[in-house]
C-alpha positions in Angstrom: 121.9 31.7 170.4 121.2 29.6 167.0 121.6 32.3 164.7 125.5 33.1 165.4 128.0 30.9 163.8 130.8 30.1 166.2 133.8 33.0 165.3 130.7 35.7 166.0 129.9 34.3 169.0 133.1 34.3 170.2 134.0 37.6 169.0 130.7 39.1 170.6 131.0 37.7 173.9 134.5 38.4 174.6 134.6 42.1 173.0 135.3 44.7 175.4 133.2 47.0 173.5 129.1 47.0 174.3 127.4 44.7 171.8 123.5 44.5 170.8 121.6 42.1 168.6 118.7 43.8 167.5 115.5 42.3 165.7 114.2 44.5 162.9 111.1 45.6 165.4 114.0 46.8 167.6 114.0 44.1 170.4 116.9 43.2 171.7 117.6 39.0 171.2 120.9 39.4 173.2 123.3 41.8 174.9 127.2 40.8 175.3 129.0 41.4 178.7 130.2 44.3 178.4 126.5 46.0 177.6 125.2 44.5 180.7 127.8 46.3 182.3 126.9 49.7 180.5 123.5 49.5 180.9 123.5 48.2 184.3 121.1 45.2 183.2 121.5 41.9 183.4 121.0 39.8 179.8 117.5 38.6 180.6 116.8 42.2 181.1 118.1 43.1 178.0 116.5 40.7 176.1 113.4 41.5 178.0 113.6 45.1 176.3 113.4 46.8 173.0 115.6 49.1 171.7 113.7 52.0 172.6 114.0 51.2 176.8 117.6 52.1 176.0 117.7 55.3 173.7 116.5 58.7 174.8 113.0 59.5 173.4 113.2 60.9 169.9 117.0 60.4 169.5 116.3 57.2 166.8 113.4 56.0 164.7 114.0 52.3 164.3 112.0 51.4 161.8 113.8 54.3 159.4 117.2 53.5 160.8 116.7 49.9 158.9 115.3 51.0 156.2 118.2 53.4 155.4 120.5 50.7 156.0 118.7 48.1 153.7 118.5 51.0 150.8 122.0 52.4 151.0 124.1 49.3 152.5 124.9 51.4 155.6 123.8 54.3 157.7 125.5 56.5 160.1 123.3 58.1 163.1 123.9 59.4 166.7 122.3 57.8 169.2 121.7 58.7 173.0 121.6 56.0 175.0 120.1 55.6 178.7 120.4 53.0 182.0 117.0 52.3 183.5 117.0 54.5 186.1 117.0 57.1 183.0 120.7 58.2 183.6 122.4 59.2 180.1 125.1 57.9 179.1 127.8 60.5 178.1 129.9 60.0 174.9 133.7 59.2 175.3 
């Protein structure tokens, strides 16, 4: 994708930990290896999806998530996450 520089890209693809790029509306541009593994999707699929395919209803508002983020310069939140077939995922 055009808007990673080269070390990013690297370190994103090859992570061993589950990676999203998320737009600010919450679709997902691009999902690393290891979150198609997690989420049992491939990357079309991801990419396909917005953020909200993947998170339990009600766990996360988006919008206010970013907002948080751009007011304070971070933001800390729990999130549940789900696989298509609606299985949870359980925290490690």
């Amino acid at each position: 994708m055009t808007y990673m520089n080269s070390s990013f890209r690297s370190f994103f693809e090859y992570s061993t930990d589950s990676m999203l790029l998320l737009a600010a509306n919450g679709n997902i541009l691009d999902g690393n290896a290891s979150a198609c593994r997690l989420f049992k999707a491939t990357r079309e699929q991801l990419r396909a999806s917005n953020y909200s395919v993947i998170t339990a209803t009600g766990s996360i508002n988006f919008s206010e998530l970013c907002e948080q983020a751009e007011q304070c310069g971070n933001t800390t939140v729990k999130i549940h996450f789900k696989r298509s077939n609606d299985e949870f995922l359980q925290p490690k």
